[in-house]
C-alpha positions as CSV (number, residue, x, y, z in Angstrom):
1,X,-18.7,-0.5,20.2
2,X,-19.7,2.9,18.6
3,X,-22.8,4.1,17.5
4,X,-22.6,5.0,13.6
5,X,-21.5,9.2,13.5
6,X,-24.1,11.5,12.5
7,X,-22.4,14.8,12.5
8,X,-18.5,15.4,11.5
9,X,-18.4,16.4,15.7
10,X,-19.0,13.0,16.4
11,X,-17.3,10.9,13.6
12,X,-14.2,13.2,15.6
13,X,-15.2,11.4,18.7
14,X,-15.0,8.3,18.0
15,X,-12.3,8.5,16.1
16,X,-9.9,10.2,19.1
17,X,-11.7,7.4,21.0
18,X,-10.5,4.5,18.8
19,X,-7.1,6.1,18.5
20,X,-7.1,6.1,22.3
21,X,-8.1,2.4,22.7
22,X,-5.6,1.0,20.0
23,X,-3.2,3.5,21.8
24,X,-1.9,5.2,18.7
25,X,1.0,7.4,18.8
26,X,0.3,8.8,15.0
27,X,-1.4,11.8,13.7
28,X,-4.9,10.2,12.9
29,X,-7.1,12.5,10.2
30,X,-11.1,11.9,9.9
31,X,-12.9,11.7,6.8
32,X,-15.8,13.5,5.8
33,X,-19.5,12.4,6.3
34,X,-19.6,12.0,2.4
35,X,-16.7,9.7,2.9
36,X,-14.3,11.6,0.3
37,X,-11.4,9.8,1.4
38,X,-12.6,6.2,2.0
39,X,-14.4,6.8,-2.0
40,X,-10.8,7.3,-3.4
41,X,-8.5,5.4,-1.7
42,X,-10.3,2.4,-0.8
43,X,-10.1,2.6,3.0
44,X,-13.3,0.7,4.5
45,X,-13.1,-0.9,7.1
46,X,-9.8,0.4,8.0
47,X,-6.7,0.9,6.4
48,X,-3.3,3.1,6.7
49,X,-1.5,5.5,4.4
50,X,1.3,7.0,4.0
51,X,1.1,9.9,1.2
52,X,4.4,12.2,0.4
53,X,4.8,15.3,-0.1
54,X,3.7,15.5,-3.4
55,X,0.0,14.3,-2.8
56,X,1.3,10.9,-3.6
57,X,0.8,7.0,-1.6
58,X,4.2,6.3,-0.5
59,X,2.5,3.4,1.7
60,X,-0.4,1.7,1.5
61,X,-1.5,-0.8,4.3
62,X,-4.0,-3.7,4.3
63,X,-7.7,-3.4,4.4
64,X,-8.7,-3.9,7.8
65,X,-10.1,-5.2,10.2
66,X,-7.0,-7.8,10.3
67,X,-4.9,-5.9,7.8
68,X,-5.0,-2.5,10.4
69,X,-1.4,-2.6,11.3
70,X,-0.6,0.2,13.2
71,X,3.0,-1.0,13.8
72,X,4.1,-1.9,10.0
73,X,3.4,2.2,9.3
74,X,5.8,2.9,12.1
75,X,8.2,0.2,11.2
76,X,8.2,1.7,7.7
77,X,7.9,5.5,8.7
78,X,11.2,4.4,10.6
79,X,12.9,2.9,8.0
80,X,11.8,5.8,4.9
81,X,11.9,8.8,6.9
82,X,13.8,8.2,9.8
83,X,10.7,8.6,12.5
84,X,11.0,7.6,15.7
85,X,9.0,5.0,17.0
């Protein structure tokens, strides 16, 4: 369990600490502490996307907790772009 983030330094933290605990092999990004991201794409809890290369969702994963499928973006990456696993 984390303590909520009160600067950007430590919302970086935990997030590298989570990534490190659900032993993600992915490039993870961290939102702002105005929570830009999570406003316009409806991430809270948690949630994975895939956006292309023109700015757009290719793939959009379930809300989390029990929708956070780490896997299904790989499977997918795999299958769309041809990304290892």
């Amino acid at each position: 369990m984390f303590a909520q983030p009160t600067s950007f330094l430590n919302r970086r933290e935990v997030a590298s600490g989570c990534s490190k605990a659900l032993k993600l092999t992915m490039p993870c990004l961290v939102d702002d502490m105005k929570n830009t991201v999570d406003n316009a794409y409806a991430g809270w809890p948690e949630r994975l996307f895939v956006i292309d290369k023109s700015g757009r969702i290719a793939y959009a994963g379930k809300q989390g907790p029990w929708g956070f499928k780490p896997e299904h973006v790989a499977d997918w990456l795999q299958e769309h772009v041809g990304l290892p696993r």
